[in-house]
PAMIKE-125516 format. One line per 5 residues: their letters; for each residue z, y, x of C-alpha. Coordinates in steps of 0.2 Angstrom, whole numbers, plus 2048, in hexadecimal, padded with zeros to 3 digits. Example, Ala and Ser with C-alpha at 12.3 -4.5 7.8 and 13.67 -1.06 7.14 Angstrom:
REM residues 2
AS	827/7EA/83E; 824/7FB/844 .
This chain:
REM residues 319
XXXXX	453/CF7/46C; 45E/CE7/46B; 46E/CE7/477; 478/CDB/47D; 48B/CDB/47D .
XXXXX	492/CD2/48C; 4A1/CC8/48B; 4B2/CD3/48E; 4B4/CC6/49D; 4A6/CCC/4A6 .
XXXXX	4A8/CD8/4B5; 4A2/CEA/4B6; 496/CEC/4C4; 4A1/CF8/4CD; 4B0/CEC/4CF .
XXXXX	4A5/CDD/4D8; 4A4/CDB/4E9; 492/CE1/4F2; 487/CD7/4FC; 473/CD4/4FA .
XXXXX	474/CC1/4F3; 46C/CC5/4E3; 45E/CCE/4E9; 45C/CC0/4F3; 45A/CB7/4E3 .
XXXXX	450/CC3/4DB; 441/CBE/4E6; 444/CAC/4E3; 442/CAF/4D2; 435/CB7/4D4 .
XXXXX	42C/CAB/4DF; 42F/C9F/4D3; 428/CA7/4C6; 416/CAA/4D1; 417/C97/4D3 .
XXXXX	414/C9C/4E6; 423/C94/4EB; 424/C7E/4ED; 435/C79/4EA; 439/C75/4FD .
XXXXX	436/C83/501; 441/C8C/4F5; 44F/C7D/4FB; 44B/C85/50B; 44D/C97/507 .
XXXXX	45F/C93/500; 463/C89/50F; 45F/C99/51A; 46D/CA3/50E; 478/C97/50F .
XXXXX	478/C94/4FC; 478/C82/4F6; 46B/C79/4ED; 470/C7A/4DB; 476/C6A/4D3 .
XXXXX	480/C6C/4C2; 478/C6F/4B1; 483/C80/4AC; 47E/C90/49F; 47E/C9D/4AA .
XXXXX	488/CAF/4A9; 479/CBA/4A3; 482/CC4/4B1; 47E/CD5/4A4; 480/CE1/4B4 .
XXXXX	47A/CD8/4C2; 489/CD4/4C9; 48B/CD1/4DB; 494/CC3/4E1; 49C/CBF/4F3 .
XXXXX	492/CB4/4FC; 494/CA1/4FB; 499/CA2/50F; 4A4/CAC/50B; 4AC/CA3/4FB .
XXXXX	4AC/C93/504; 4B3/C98/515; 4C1/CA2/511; 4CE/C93/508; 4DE/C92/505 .
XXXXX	4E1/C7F/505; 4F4/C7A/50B; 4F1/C69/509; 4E4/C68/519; 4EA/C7B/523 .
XXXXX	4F2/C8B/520; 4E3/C91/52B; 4D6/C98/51D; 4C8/C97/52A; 4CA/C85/52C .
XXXXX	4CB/C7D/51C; 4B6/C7D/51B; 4B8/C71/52A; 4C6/C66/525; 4BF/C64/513 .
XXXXX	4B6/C54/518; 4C3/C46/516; 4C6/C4C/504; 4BB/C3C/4FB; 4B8/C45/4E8 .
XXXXX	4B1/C33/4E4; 4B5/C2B/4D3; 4C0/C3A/4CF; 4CD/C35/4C1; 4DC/C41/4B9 .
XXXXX	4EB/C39/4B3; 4F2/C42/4A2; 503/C3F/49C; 511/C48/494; 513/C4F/484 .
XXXXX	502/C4A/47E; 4FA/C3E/46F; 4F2/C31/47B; 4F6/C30/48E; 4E9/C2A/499 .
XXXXX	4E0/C2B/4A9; 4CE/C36/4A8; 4BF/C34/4B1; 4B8/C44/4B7; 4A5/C3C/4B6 .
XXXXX	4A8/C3A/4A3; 4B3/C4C/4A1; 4A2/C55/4A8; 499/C4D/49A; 4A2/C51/48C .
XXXXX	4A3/C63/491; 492/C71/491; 497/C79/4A3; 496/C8E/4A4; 493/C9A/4B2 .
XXXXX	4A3/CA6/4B2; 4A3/CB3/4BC; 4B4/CBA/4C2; 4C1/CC3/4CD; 4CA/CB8/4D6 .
XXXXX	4DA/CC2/4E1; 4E5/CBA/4EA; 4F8/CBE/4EE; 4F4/CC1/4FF; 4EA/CCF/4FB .
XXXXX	4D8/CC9/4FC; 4CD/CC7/4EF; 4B9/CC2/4E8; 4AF/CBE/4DE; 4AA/CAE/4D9 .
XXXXX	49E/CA6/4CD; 4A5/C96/4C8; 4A0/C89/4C0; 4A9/C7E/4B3; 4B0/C7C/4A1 .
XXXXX	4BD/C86/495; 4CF/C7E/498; 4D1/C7F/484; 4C4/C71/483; 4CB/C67/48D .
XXXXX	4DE/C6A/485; 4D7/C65/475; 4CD/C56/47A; 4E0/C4F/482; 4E9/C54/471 .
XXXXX	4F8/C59/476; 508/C59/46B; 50D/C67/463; 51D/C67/46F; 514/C6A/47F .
XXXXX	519/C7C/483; 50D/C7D/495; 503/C70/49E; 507/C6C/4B1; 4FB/C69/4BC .
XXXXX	4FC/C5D/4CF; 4EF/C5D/4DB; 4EB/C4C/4E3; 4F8/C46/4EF; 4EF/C3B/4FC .
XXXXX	4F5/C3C/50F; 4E5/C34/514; 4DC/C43/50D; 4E8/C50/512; 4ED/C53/524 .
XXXXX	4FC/C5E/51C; 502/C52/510; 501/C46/51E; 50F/C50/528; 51C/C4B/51D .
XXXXX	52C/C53/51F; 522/C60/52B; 516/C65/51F; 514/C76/51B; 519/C76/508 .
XXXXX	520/C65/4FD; 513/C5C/4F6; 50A/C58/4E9; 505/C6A/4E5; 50A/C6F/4D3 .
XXXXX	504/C7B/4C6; 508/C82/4B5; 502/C8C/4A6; 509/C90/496; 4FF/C88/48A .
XXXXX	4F8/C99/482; 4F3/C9E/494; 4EA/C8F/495; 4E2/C90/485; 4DC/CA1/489 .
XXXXX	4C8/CA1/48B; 4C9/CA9/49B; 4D2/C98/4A2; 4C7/C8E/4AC; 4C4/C7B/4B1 .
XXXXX	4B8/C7D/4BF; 4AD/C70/4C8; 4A0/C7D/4D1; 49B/C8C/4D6; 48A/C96/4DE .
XXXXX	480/C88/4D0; 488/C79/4DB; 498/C6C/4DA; 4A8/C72/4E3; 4A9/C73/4F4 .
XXXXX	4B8/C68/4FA; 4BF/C77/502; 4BF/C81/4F3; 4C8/C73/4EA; 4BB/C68/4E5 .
XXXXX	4B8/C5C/4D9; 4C3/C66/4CB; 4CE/C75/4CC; 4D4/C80/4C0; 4D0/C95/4C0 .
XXXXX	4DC/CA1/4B8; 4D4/CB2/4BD; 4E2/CBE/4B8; 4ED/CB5/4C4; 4F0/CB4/4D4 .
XXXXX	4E6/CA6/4DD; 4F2/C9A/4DF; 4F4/C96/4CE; 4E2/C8F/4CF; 4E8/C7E/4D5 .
XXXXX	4DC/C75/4DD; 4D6/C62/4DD; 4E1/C5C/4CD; 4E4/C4B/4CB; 4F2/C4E/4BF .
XXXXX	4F3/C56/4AF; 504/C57/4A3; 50A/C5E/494; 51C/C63/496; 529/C6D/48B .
XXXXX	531/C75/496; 529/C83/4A2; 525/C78/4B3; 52B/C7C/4C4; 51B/C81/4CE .
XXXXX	519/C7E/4E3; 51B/C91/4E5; 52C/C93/4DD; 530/C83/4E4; 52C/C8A/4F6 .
XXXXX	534/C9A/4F2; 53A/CA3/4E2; 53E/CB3/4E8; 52C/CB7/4ED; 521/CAD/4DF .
XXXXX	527/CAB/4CC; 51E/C9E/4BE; 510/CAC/4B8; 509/CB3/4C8; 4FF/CC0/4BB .
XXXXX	4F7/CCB/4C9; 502/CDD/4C7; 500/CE9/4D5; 50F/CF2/4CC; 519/CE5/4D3 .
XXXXX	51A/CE1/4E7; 51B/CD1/4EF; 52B/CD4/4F9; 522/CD4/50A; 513/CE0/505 .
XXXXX	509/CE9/4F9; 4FE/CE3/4EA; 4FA/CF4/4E7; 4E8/CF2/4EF; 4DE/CE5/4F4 .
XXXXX	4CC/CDF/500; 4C0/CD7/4FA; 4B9/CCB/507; 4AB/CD4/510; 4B2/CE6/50D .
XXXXX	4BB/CF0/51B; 4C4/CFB/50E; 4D0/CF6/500; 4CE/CF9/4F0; 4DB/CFB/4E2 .
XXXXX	4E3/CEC/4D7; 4DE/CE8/4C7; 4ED/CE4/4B9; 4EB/CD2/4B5; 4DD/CD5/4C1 .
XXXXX	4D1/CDC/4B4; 4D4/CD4/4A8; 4E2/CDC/49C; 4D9/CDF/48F; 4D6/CCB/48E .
XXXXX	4E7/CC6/491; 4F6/CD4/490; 4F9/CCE/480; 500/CBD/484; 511/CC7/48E .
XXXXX	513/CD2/481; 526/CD9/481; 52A/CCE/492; 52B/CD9/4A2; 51F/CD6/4AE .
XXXX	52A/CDC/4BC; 537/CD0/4BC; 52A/CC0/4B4; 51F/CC2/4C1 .
């Protein structure tokens, strides 16, 4: 009998979060297969579950223990999006003055050759992959998400940075037109343009995502379409969304969180639940559709893939 190894990254059946979308699924699959099925109709049964028509080309996650995923309902209506409303539940509804059109990244910094990138001609050069992963947020919520996108590495070595760039900040757009928050001024709920960092071996990791989907289709504006980057054993707000900014720096940048306030979110946000956030627990957490918590992960599931890049620091004071 021939076996097939999963990838370390892939997530145990037991950790994911239950609900009956893949069965759901299943008999699309197999309707298709019986050739019993026209293609509108199929349109139509996804439609019904709120599942959106797939349109990117991607290798999927063989998904080795038929994983169960949150819903797309669920990914897509619970956001945490500053730039439109501190109010999760109404991002979904907000999303539409984001325009994703003709979507350019501006690179500088400590690279070969600065320039301005066109997302159309990124998602060309680079095969995109189903990855299917935790996702935990500080707040104490979490899922499981299959994005959509490409290895961040790829994209570092396409730039060719110069060997003095240490980490690589990230901005998300700044457009007040687009973002009722940014639009506020000096009433807005954090400072603006929202900014990001990794070192460059976190970013080089194979975990470290550039996403441009999820659920088989193109971001949802709410979940920060067109391009956002995924980071699964950190907490979510690492996973800056919307970037129209990318720089390789020397020195270790000062993200929006620390800005806001360093005495509750440091430069690494690795998740810990060792470590407290000063106003509650990271002990536990809920996944989005369960009632009960469920206990925290180190570096959310992923230490085996990972713990070795904070080797001899102490992860209770570099959080």
């Amino acid at each position: 009998m021939k076996y097939i190894k999963s990838k370390k990254w892939q997530i145990n059946e037991n950790d994911v979060t239950p609900e009956n979308l893949f069965n759901k699924r299943r008999s699309f699959i197999k309707l298709g297969a019986a050739s019993i099925v026209s293609s509108s109709a199929l349109v139509e049964l996804f439609a019904k579950e709120n599942i959106p028509v797939k349109n990117l080309d991607y290798k999927k996650d063989k998904n080795l223990n038929n994983l169960k995923l949150n819903t797309y309902e669920q990914i897509t209506s619970h956001n945490n999006f500053y730039e439109f409303t501190t109010s999760q539940g109404k991002v979904k509804d907000m999303a539409h003055t984001l325009n994703t059109d003709n979507w350019k990244i501006k690179v500088d910094g400590l690279v070969k050759k600065p320039m301005t990138i066109d997302l159309d001609d990124i998602m060309k050069k680079f095969a995109l992959e189903e990855r299917i992963y935790r996702f935990r947020c500080v707040e104490g919520w979490s899922m499981v998400v299959p994005w959509i996108g490409f290895e961040l590495s790829k994209l570092i070595k396409y730039l060719q940075p110069l060997s003095s760039a240490k980490y690589i900040r990230f901005e998300t757009l700044y457009d007040e037109k687009m973002f009722p928050d940014q639009a506020r001024g000096a009433f807005s709920t954090i400072s603006y343009p929202y900014v990001e960092g990794l070192r460059m071996d976190e970013a080089m990791n194979e975990l470290t995502l550039m996403a441009v989907g999820l659920y088989g289709s193109k971001m949802p504006k709410q979940n920060g379409a067109p391009i956002r980057l995924i980071v699964p054993w950190k907490y979510g707000f690492k996973s800056i969304k919307s970037i129209s900014k990318i720089s390789f720096v020397e020195k270790q940048p000062l993200n929006t969180w620390q800005k806001e306030n360093s005495n509750e979110y440091g430069f690494y946000a690795n998740v810990n639940p060792n470590v407290d956030h000063p106003r509650w627990s990271q002990a536990r957490e809920r996944l989005l559709g369960n009632f009960f918590k469920q206990r925290t992960l180190m570096f959310n599931g992923y230490e085996k893939q990972v713990a070795h890049l904070y080797k001899g620091m102490d992860l209770t004071k570099d959080f």
